[in-house]
N, C-alpha and C positions, 0 to 999 in steps of 0.2 A: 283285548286280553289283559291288558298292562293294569288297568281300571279295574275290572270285576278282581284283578289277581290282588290290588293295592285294599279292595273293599273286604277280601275273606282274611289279610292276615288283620287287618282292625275286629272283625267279627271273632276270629281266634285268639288276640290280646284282651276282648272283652269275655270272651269264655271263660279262659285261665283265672281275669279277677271275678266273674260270677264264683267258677270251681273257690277261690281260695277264699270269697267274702264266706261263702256257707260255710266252708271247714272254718272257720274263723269265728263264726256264727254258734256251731255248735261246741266247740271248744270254752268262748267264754261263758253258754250255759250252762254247759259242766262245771267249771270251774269256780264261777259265782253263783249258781245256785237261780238262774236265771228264770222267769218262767217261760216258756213256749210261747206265749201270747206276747212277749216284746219281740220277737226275731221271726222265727217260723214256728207251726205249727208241729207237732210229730208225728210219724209215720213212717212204716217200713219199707213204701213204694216212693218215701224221698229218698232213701236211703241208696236204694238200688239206680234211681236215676239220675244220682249224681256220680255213682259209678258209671252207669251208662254214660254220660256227659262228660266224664273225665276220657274215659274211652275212644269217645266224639271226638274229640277237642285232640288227643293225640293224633289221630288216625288223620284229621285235615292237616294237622301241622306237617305229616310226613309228606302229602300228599303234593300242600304246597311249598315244600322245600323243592319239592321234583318239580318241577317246570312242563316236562313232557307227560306228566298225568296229569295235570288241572286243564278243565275246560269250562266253557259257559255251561255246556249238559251238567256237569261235576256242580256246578254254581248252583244251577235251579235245584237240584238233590239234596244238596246240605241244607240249602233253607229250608225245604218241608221235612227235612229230617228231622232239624230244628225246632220246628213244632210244634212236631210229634213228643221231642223231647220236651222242651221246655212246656211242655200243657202237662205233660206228666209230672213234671219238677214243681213248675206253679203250682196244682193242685190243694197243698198246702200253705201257701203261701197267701197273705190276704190282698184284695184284689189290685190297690194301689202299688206294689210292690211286682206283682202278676202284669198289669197291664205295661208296665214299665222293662220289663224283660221283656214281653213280647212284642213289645214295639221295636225293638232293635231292630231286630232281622228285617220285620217288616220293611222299616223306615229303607233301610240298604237296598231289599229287591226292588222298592218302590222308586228308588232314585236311579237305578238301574236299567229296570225294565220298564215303569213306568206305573200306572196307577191302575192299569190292567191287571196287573203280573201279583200287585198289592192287595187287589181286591179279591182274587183268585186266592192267594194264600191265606188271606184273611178268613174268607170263607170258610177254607181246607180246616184253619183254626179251630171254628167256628163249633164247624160240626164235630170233629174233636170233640169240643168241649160239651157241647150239646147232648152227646153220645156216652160221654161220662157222667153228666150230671142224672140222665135219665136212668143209665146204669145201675149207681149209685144209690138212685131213687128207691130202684126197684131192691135189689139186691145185697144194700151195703146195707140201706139206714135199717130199713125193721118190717118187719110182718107184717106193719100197719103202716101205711104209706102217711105220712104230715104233707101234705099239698096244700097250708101255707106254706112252708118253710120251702115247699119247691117249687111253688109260684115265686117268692121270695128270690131264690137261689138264680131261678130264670130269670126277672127283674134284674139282677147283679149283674148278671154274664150279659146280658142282652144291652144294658148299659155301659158295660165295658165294651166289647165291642163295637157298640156305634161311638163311643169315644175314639177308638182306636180308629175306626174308618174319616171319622172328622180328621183327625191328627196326619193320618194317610193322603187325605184330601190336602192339607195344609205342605205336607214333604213333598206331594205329586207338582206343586209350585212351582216348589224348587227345583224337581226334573225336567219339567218343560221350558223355566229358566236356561237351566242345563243345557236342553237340547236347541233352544235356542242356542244359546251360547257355543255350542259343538258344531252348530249347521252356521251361524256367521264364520264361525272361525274355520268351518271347512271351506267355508265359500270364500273367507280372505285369501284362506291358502291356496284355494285353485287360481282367487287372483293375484294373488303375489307366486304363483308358480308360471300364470301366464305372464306375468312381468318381468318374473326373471329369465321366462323365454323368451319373452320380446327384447329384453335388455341382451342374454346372452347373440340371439339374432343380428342386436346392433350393434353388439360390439365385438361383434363376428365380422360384421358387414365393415363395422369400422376398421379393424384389422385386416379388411381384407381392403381397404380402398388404402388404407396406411400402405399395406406393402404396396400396393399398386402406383400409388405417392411416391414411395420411395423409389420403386422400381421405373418411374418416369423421371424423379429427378437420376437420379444415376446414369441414365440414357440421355437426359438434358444436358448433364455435367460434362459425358461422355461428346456429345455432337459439340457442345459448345468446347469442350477440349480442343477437337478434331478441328471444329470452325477455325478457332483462337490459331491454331496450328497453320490452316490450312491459307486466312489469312495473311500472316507472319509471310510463309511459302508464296506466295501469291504478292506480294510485297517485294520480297529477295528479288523473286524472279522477274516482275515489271523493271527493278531497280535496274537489274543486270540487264534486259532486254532496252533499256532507254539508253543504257550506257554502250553497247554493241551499237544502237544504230546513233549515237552523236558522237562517242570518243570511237576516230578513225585509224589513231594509233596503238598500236599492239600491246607495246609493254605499259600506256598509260591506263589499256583495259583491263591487264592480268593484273595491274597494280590496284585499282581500284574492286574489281573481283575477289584480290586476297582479303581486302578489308573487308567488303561485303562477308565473307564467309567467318571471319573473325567473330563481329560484329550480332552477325543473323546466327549461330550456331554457339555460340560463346566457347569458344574454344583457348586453347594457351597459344598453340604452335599454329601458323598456317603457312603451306608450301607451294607456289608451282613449280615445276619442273619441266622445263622442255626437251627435246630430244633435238641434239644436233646432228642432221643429217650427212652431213660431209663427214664427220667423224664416227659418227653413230656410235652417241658419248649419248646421256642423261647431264643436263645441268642445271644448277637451282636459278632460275628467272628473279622470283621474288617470293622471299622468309619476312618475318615478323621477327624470325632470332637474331639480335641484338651482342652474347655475348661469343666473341669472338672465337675462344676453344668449342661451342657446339659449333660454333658455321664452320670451323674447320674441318670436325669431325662430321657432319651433312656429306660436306663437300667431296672431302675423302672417300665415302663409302654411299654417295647415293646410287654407282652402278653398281651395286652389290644384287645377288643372284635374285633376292627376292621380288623386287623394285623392275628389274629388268623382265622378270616374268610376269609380272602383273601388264605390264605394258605389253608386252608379245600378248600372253590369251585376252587381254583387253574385259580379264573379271575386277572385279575390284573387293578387295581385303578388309575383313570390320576384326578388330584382338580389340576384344574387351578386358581382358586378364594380361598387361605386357607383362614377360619377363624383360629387361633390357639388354642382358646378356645374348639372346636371340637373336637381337636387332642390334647391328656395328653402328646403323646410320640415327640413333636415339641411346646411347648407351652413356654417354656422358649426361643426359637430360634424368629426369624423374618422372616419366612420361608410363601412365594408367590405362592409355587407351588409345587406339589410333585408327584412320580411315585412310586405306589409297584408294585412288580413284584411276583408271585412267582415263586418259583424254585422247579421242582419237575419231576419226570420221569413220566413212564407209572404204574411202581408199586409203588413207594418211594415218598413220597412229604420232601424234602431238609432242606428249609427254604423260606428267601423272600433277594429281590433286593429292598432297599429303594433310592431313588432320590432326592435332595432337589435344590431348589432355590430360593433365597429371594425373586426375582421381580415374579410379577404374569402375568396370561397368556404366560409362558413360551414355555411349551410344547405343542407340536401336535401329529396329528396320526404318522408321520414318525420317529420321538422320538420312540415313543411307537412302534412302529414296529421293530426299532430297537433293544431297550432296551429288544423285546422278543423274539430274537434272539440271543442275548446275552447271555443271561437268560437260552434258551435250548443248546448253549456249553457248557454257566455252568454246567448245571444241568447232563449234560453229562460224561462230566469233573471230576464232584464227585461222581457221580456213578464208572465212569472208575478207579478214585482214589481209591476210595472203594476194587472194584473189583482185582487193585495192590494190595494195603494191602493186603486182603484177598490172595492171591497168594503167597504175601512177608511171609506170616507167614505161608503158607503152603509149603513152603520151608527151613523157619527158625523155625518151630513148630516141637517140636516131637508128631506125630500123636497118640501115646498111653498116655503121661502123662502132654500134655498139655502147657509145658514149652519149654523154647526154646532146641534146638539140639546143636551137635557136632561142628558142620559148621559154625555154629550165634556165636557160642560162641567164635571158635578161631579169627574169625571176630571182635567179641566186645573187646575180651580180648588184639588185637593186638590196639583197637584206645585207650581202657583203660589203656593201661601199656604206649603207650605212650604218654598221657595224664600227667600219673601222673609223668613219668617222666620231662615233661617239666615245666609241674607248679610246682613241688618238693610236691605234697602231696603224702600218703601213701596211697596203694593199696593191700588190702590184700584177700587172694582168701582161698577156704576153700573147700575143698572135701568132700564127705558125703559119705554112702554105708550100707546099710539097714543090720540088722546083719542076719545072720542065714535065708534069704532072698529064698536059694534049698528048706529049709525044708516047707515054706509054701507051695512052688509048687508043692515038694512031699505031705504033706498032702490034699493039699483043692483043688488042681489043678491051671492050668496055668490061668486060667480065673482070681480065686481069687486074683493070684498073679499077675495079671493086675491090680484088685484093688487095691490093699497092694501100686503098684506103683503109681496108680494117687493119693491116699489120701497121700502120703507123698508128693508128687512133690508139690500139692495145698497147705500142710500146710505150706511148706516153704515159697510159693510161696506169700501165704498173709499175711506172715510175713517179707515181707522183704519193701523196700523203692521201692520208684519206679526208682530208679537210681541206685539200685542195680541189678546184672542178677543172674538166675539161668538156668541153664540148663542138661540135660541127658548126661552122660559123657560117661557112660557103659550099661550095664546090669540095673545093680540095685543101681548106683551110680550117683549123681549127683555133679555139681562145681558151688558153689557160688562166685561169684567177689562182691566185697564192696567196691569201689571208695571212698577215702575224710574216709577213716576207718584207727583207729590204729592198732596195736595186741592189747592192752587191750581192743577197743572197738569191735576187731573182737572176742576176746574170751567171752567175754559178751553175744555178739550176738550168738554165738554157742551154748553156756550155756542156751541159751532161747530155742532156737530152737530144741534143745534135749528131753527139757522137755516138748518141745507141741509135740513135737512126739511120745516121751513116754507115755503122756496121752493122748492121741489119740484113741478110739478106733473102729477100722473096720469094719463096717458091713456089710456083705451080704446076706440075705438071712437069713437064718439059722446060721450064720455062724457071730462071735466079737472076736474078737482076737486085740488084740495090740501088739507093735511092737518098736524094738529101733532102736539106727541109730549111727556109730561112724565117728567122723569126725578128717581132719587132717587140721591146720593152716601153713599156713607161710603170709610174710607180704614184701611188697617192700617200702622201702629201707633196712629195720632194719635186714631183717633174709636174704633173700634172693634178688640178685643183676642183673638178669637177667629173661625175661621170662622161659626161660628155668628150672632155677633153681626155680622158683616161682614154677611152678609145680610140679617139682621133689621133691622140699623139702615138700609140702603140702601131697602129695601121701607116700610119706616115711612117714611122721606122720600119716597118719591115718594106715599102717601097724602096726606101735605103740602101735595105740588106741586097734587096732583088738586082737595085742596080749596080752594088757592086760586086756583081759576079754569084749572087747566092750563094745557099750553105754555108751562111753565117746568120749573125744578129747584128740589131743594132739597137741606140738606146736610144729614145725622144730627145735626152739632154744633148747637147752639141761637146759637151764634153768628154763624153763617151764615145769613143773610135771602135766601131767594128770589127770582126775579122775577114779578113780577105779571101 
């Protein structure tokens, strides 16, 4: 439509200069005096069809100014209208001038429709003129017919005409040029339309493998996060698990676990906190805090309400937003974010795990998942510690009197003597031996004199330092060691100890009795120079004490005189 519509406003810009060449025409032979035979011919039937032509020529222009009235039917109609018109206009006109007007339209529908549509109008022309000429013949020229002159006439037209179909022949070329050219380039187009469908297809497909690219790395980043994490976690925990089953001591575990957790969690603060039973306090075990106003302020306020009930319900607390005013036990700190934990088993509740960090929104659930795993090797760990102890002293206990045995003691007595002799202090060891010890068991029986033995082993026993040992040597004898002790201040000691034994008295039952105790000194370096000798000379003295009269001591050195 866009084509036939581009071909009729060219066909009405050539009207308008046809219309204005003739008025143009006729004006300068008016005015110069021109004769008819240079321009056109005259006649009162050109007259009227260039009216008519003018008329033409408006009536398309309206037509295609409207859009919604021009069609290809409207197209074929103006050219035979055309014709009609211009065979009536030509008629005057000499034939080079004539063939040339009428070629126009031709040329148009011919490039158009083709050489069909050319040869059809040509025709249409044809007979037109044919039909005039014969007309004309008859009824214009004369009463007496000239058939030279319209054999002649016929010869003109019939030569114009085959000129004009030659010329038609030559335009028709360029249409099938044309349609060549309209049929490649529809056929480009269908293949660059299927290209750019196969292109959009592939880069459809591309886009869709791109998100699926991306949506697998994101998932890759994601597992290999998780991994990266799960690793880490998997690391901590072998670390802590190697360290539970080689360090056998308690606070050298919780010591190295606060590191662990420091270290693995990158935190500021790390806390454990145990719970002391006997008092059933909270106390800090071991901090990372260094300055001395927070450990006071810790220390101050770790049994504070909040702290104590996390350990009672046994949940554990994640504050990603601290106020610090909330919290007594971080108030002097600048602390963003915190975890407690507790620590506790199935029967035993431990203590707690505190977590600290200045910046806030620190932690997450995977924190916290970890941190509660943690939490039960700990809690494991000191149970199992527990349950060592408990074992260590049931093999370094005397199961009758409470203090330590035989075994513990040549054990202690070999890192004490050589203690003291590396550092150069004094180490003096003291033997004891309950006097007259058959006669209780003959009188009151062996039960009683089970008691006789635990109330004496106890009263030593909390009388002494806690860096002192005692232990069950014999029978009814015991060996006290005194580390960092003189002979004066070990006979002092003796002297004490005699006299709480002495006043002492037994009850069971029915059954008070009191009882004494003789004891033998020696001392290293001053008396004696060897283990060996340390005991030998200590035992020799109290055979001493024995013989003279008991419930006394006596020294290894000869200088030293007993009590009687």
């Amino acid at each position: 439509m866009n084509k036939i519509h581009k071909f009729e406003k060219v066909l009405v810009n050539l009207g308008w200069v046809f219309i204005i060449l003739l008025i143009t025409g006729y004006v300068l032979r008016d005015i110069f005096n021109i004769g008819s035979i240079i321009l056109i011919k005259q006649g009162l039937m050109l007259n009227i069809s260039i009216i008519i032509l003018f008329l033409f020529n408006v009536i398309k222009t309206t037509i295609i100014n409207s859009s919604n009235l021009y069609s290809e039917k409207l197209f074929m109609i103006f050219r035979y209208t055309e014709a009609v018109i211009l065979n009536i206009v030509t008629i005057n006109f000499y034939e080079g001038i004539e063939a040339a007007i009428l070629l126009i339209p031709l040329i148009f529908l011919t490039l158009h429709r083709g050489i069909k549509a050319g040869y059809t109008l040509l025709a249409f022309s044809a007979v037109l003129k044919f039909a005039y000429l014969i007309t004309d013949f008859i009824w214009l020229k004369s009463s007496i017919p000239d058939y030279r002159l319209f054999t002649y006439d016929l010869f003109k037209i019939t030569c114009l005409y085959f000129i004009l179909a030659v010329m038609l022949r030559m335009s028709s070329a360029v249409y099938n040029s044309s349609i060549r050219n309209e049929m490649e380039n529809a056929r480009l187009v269908i293949e660059l339309g299927e290209k750019y469908e196969q292109l959009e297809v592939a880069q459809d497909e591309i886009k869709s493998q791109y998100h699926r690219l991306m949506e697998t790395n994101h998932k890759l980043e994601d597992t290999n996060r998780r991994l990266t994490s799960s690793i880490a976690e998997f690391y901590t925990l072998q670390q802590i698990s190697e360290a539970i089953g080689s360090i056998l001591d308690i606070n050298d575990l919780l010591n190295f676990v606060n590191d662990v957790i420091i270290g693995v969690m990158g935190v500021n603060y790390s806390t454990i906190v145990l719970l002391d039973h006997r008092k059933n306090r909270l106390k800090v075990q071991f901090t990372n805090i260094r300055n001395k106003e927070d450990l006071a302020v810790l220390n101050d306020n770790i049994n504070c309400k909040l702290l104590l009930d996390i350990l009672e319900n046994g949940k554990p607390v994640m504050e990603n937003s601290v106020i610090p005013e909330k919290f007594d036990f971080i108030r002097t700190r600048k602390i963003g974010s915190f975890i407690c934990l507790p620590l506790s088993s199935k029967s035993r509740k431990f203590g707690l795990t505190l977590i600290e960090h200045k910046n806030i929104n620190t932690f997450d659930e995977d924190n916290l998942r970890l941190l509660t795993t943690i939490g039960k090797q700990v809690s494991m760990a000191i149970e199992n510690a527990e349950l060592y102890a408990n074992l260590q002293d049931l093999a370094t206990i005397d199961g009758l009197t409470g203090v330590h045995n035989r075994v513990y003691f040549h054990q202690k007595f070999e890192e004490e003597f050589n203690a003291a002799r590396t550092l150069g202090y004094d180490l003096t060891l003291v033997i004891l031996d309950i006097d007259k010890f058959k006669k209780f068991n003959d009188t009151y029986g062996h039960l009683f004199g089970d008691v006789v033995l635990k109330s004496v082993a106890q009263t030593v026993k909390n009388n002494l330092r806690s860096t002192d040992t005692i232990a069950r040597f014999g029978g009814e004898e015991f060996v006290i060691l005194l580390p960092r002790t003189s002979i004066e201040e070990g006979i002092e000691k003796v002297e004490d100890l005699r006299l709480k034994i002495e006043n002492n008295i037994i009850k069971d039952n029915l059954i008070a009795v009191s009882v004494t105790a003789s004891f033998g000194i020696s001392c290293f370096p001053d008396i004696s120079v060897n283990q060996v000798e340390l005991i030998r000379d200590a035992d020799n003295a109290l055979y001493k004490a024995k013989e003279c009269g008991r419930n006394c001591f006596k020294v290894a050195a000869p200088v030293y005189k007993g009590r009687n």
